[in-house]
N, C-alpha and C positions, 0 to 999 in steps of 0.2 A: 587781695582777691576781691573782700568785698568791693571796697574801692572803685574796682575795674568795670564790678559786674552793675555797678548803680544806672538804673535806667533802663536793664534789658532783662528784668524779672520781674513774673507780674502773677499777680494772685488768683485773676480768675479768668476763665475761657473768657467772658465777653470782653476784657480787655487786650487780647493774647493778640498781637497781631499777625494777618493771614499770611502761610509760609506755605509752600509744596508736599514737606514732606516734616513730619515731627518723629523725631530718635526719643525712643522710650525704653529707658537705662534698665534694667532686667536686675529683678531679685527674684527669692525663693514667694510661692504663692502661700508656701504652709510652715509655720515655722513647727515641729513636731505635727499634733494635730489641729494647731489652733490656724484660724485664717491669718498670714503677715496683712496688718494694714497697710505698710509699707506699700505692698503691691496692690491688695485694692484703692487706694488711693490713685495711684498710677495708672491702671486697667480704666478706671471710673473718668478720672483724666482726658484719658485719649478717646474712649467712644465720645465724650460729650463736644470734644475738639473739632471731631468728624461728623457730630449733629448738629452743631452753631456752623462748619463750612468751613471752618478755619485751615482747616488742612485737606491736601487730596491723597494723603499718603500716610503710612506709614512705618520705619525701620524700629524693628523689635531685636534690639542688642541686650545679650547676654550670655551667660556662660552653658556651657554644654560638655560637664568634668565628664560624663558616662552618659550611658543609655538608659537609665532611670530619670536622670536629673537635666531638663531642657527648656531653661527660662524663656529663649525666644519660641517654641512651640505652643509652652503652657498661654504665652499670651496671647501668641497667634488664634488660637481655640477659642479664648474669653472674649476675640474679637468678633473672631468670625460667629459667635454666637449672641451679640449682640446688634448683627445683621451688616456687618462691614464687610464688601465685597474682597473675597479671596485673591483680586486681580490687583489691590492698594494694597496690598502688607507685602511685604521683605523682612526678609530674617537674616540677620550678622550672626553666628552661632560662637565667632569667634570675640566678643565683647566683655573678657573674662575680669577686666575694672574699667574704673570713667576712662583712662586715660586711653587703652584700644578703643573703645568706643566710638568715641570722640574723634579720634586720628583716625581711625576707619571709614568714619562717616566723610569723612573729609577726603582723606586718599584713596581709596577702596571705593566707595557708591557715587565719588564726585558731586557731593552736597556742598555749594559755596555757602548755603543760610541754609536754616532749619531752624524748629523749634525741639529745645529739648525737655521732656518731662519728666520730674523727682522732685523730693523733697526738696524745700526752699531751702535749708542748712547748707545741701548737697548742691545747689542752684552755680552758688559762687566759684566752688573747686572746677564745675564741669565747662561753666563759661571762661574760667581762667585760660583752660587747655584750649579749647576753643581759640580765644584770642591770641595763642600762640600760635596758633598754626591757621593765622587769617581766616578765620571760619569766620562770617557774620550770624552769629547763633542768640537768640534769644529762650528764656528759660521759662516754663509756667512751672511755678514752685506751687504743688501738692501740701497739704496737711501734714504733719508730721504725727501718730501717739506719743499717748504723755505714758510710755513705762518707767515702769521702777526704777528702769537701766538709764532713764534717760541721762542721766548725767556722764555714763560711762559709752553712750553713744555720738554726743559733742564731747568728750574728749578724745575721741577716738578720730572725730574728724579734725581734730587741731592737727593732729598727727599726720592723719591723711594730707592735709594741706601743706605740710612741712616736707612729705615723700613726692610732692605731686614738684616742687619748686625746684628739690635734686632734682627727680626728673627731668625735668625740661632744659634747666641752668647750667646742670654737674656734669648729671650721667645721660644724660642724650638717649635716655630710653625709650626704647619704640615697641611698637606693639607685640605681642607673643607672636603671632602671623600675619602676614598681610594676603599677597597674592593678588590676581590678577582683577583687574579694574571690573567694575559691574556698576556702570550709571543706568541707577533705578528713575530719574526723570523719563528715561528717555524708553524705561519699562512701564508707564503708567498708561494708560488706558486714557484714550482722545473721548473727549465730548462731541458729538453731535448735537449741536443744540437745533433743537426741531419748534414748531410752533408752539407745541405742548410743554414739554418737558426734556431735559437732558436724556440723553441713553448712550451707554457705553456700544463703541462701533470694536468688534474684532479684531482681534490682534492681525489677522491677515489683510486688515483694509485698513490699516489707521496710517498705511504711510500714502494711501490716495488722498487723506483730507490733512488741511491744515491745521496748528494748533487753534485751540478755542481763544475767542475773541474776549 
């Protein structure tokens, strides 16, 4: 997996190359009461992806067990409250590990490339699945914390990547849901580029203009 994924994970926004839309893999925000860095990392991530221009979108995949608990909401919020228009973000509620995510993004929202953001460890597994299923997907691999557990967190993904290989190789595992097709390109919001400054044109007049230049 590492192998595969050399060349299409990169460490920081200003080198991330420019993609339409970037999948950002959903965890818990809180682990008890404490903040997961995991997910600040992530959150921190993708606004700054959307303030260097790197992306014009983006899909917030993750799991939605109950109605208390809804990773793609909770990040929608962190977004939208760091001034990211409500009209770029989509939410996969059904992204319950990498490997629906991934195949969702792909068959589900019809993303042929994307950029995906998590942890650099996690970068490899998710590019793997990716390249199975001809995705052109590049990774910006986040920070990781140094917990206590860390050791018992790379063993865990040895494992992961051992489940991820059945997967794809053995058992031909597909997603927990799919359902019917929803290309979010073709949901984003057209530029008007004016003398001044760009400005987003209405969803009821964006099929009078062409795409932006």
């Amino acid at each position: 997996m590492s192998y595969q994924a050399q060349g299409r994970i990169y460490q920081d926004v200003e080198s991330t190359p420019t993609r339409d839309i970037a999948v950002i893999l959903g965890t818990s925000k809180y682990i008890g009461r404490t903040r997961n860095p995991y997910y600040t990392y992530r959150i921190d991530a993708a606004i700054e992806l959307y303030k260097q221009h790197k992306v014009r979108g983006f899909l917030l995949s993750g799991d939605n067990a109950h109605r208390s608990y809804n990773e793609p909401w909770t990040m929608k919020r962190d977004l939208l409250a760091a001034g990211i228009p409500e009209e770029l973000i989509f939410l996969d509620y059904a992204g319950f590990r990498t490997l629906d995510s991934i195949v969702r993004a792909k068959q589900i929202f019809n993303l042929d490339d994307f950029t995906i953001v998590t942890q650099t460890f996690h970068c490899d597994r998710a590019l793997f699945i990716a390249n199975y299923y001809q995705a052109d997907a590049t990774c910006l691999g986040v920070p990781s914390p140094t917990p206590r557990s860390w050791f018992n967190v790379r063993l865990r993904e040895v494992f992961a990547r051992i489940k991820a290989m059945l997967d794809l190789y053995i058992m031909n595992t597909q997603p927990k849901f799919l359902g019917p097709q929803q290309p979010i390109l073709q949901m984003l919001p057209v530029y008007d580029y004016g003398p001044i400054m760009p400005r987003f044109i209405p969803n009821n007049l964006q099929n009078q203009h062409h795409e932006p230049k």
